[in-house]
N, C-alpha and C positions, 0 to 999 in steps of 0.2 A: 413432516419437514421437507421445503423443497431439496433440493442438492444441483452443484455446480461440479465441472471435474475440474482436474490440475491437469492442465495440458499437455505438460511435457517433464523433462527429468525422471530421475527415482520414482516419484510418485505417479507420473504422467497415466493419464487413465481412473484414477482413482477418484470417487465422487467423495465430496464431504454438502457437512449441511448448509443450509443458509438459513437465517433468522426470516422468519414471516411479518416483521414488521417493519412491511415497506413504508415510505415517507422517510422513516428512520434513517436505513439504509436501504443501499440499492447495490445488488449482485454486481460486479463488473463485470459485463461479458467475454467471452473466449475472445473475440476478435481483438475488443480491445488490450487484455490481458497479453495476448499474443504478439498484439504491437509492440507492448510497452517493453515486455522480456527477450525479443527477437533483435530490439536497438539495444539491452543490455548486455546483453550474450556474452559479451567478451569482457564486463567490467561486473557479472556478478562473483567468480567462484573464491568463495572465502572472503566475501562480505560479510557487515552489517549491516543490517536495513533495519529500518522503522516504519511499517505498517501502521499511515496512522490512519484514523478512520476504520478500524478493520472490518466490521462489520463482519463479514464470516469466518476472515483472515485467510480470504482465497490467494488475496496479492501475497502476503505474508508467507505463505505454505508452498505458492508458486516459486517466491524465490527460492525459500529452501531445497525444494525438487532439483531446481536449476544451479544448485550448488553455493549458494548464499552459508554461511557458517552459523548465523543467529540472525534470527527475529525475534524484534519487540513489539507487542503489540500494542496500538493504540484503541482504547475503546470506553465509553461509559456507558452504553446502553446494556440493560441488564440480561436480556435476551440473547442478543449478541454475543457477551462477553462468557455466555452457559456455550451459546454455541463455538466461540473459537476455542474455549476449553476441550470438548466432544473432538472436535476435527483434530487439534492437534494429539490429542490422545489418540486416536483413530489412527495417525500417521505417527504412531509413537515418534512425535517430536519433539518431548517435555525440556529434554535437556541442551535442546540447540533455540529454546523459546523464552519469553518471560510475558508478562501483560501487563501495562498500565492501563491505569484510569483517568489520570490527567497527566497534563504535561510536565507539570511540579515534579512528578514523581520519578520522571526520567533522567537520570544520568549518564552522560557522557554522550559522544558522537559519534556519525554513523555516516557509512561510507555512501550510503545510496536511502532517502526519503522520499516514500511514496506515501501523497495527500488525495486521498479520494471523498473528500467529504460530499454530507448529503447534497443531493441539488436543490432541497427544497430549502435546505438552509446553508448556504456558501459559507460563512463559518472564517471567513479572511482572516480576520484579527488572528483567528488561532493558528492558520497556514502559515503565517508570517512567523508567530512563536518557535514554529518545529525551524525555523532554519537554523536556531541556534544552537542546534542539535547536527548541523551537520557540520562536516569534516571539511578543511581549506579544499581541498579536491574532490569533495564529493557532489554527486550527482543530484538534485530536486527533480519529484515528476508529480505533477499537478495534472487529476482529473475535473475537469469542472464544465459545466451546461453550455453548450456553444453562443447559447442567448446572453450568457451574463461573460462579462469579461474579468479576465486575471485580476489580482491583485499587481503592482510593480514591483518586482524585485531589484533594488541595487546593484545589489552583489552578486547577483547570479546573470549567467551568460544563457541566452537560448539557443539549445542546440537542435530542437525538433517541435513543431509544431501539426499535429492533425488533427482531424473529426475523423468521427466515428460515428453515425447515425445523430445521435443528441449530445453527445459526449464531445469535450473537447480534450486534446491528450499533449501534455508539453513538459519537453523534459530539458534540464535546465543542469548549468555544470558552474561549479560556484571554483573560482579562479585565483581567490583570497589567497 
């Protein structure tokens, strides 16, 4: 199994696995990871987040380092979902975690949503679903392929816009 580490926090330094079934998923890398948590810095500690897309549940696991209170997981791939089980056991984080498998299944809202879906398949319709999951004042952050553009959000306000090699990173603060 390959492995990614969690940059920084509690756990900073520590490697977990990644699922080998790229196309699937795709690793977010440090840099970007590092972006996305260095603009949160000051709006994660004792958060909720929802990791959707988790794919290893590096985003996920990162918040928690960085002082986030709960992550949920979002994921249906079955590989995936053996490995973000592993990593958060790993990081004995059972009890500050949960996982779904679809979005039906989630309840309630969340102060900070991060959508990382595949790039080989954007996946919109369902990025748009998770907003209903977040909080009048919470934050959307959308990774997606700098070739293919956003979906439009309404309700949400952009607050950062970057690239990242192939990645595009934009984080979005919902004003409701």
């Amino acid at each position: 199994m390959n492995s990614v580490r969690i940059i920084s926090g509690i756990h900073g330094g520590r490697l977990i696995g990644v699922p080998r079934n790229r196309g699937i998923t795709h690793p977010m890398g440090d840099r970007e990871r590092n972006a996305i948590f260095n603009a949160l810095q000051y709006d994660l500690e004792g958060t909720t987040v929802l990791d959707a897309f988790a794919g290893s549940g590096a985003i996920g696991l990162e918040a928690l380092s960085r002082g986030a209170s709960h992550v949920i997981f979002l994921e249906n791939d079955k590989k995936a979902l053996r490995t973000i089980t592993e990593n958060i056991a790993k990081l004995d984080a059972v009890e500050q975690t949960a996982i779904a498998k679809n979005v039906s299944s989630i309840n309630g809202k969340f102060d900070i949503v991060i959508a990382d879906p595949p790039y080989s398949q954007s996946q919109y319709a369902l990025v748009v679903k998770l907003l209903k999951h977040l909080k009048s004042d919470g934050i959307f952050v959308l990774s997606h392929p700098k070739t293919m553009p956003p979906p439009t959000f309404k309700t949400l306000t952009l607050l950062s816009d970057k690239t990242y090699a192939a990645a595009n990173i934009k984080i979005y603060k919902n004003f409701q």
